[in-house]
C-alpha positions in Angstrom: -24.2 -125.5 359.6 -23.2 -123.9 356.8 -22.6 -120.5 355.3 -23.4 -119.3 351.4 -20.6 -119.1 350.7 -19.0 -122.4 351.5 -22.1 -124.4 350.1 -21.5 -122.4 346.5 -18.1 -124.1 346.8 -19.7 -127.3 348.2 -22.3 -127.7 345.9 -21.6 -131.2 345.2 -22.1 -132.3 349.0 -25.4 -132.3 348.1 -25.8 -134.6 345.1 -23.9 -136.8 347.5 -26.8 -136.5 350.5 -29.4 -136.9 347.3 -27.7 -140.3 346.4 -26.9 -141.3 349.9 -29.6 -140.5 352.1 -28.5 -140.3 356.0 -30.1 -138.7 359.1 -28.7 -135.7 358.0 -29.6 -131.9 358.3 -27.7 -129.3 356.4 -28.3 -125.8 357.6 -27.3 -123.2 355.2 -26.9 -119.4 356.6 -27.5 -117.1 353.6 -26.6 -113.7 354.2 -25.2 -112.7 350.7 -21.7 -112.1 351.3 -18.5 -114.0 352.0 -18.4 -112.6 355.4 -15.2 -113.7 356.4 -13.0 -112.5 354.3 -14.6 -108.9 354.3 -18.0 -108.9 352.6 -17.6 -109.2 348.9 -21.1 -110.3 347.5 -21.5 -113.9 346.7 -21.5 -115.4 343.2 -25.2 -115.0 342.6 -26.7 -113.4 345.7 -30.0 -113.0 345.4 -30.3 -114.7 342.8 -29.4 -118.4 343.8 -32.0 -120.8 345.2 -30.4 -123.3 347.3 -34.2 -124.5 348.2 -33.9 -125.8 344.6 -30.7 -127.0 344.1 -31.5 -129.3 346.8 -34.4 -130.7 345.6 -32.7 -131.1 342.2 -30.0 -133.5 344.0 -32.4 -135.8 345.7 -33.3 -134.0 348.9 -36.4 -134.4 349.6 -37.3 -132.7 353.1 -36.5 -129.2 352.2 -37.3 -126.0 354.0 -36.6 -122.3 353.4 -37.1 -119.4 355.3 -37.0 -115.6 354.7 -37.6 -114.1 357.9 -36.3 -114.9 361.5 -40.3 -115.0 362.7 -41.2 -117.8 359.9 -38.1 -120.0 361.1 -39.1 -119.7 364.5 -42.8 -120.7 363.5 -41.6 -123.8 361.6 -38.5 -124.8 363.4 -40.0 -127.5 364.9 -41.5 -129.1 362.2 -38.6 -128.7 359.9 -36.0 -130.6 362.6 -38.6 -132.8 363.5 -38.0 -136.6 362.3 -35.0 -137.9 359.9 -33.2 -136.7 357.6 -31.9 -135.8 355.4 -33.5 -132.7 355.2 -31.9 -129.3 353.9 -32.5 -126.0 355.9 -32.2 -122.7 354.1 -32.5 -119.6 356.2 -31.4 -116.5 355.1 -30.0 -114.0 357.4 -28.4 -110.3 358.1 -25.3 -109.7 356.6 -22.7 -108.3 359.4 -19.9 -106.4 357.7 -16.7 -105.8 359.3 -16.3 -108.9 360.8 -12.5 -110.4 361.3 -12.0 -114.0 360.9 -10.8 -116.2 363.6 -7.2 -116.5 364.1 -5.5 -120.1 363.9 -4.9 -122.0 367.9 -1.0 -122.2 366.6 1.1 -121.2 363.6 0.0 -122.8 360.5 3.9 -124.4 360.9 2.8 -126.2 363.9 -0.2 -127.3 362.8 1.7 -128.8 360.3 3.6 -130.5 362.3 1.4 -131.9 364.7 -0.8 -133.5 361.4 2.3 -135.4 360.5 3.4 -136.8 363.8 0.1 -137.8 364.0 -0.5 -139.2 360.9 3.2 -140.7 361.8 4.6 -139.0 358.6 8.2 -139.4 358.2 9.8 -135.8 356.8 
């Protein structure tokens, strides 16, 4: 699963499924805006067709729906079998939404990852 946004930052995720195909299936929720960081527009809304950027890097199996009634009509068929297969469904943008906040301060976090990773300081 993955939002607009993050798959225009991502874009090369999917030259990498094109190369290396894997029973894999990217979902990508396009509703326009980067929603968690308050709703700015995202570079190209509108205009961008992931559809085709995916079958540009190799993906084959590739799906896109407009409406909430054509994904449930095709749902099936498009997570039916192996991947990879890319999944474009655009969506309502919900404005006003706050993003998560972290478990633990970013400090612990921190520190945790190193103890694990049995970094010395």
């Amino acid at each position: 699963m993955n939002g607009d946004g993050s798959m225009l930052m991502n874009l090369g995720t999917l030259v990498t499924i094109g190369s290396n195909p894997a029973n894999l299936f990217v979902v990508v929720l396009d509703n326009g805006i980067y929603e968690i960081t308050g709703g700015q527009p995202t570079a190209g809304s509108g205009r961008v067709d992931y559809a085709g950027l995916a079958r540009a890097a190799g993906i084959e199996r590739v799906y896109a729906f407009d409406a909430p009634t054509d994904w449930r009509n095709a749902a099936a068929e498009a997570l039916a079998g192996s991947g990879p297969a890319f999944i474009w469904l655009k969506v309502e943008a919900r404005f006003g939404q706050k993003a998560p906040q972290p478990p633990r301060p970013m400090a612990d976090q921190i520190r945790r990852l190193r103890q694990a990773l049995q970094v010395k300081n």
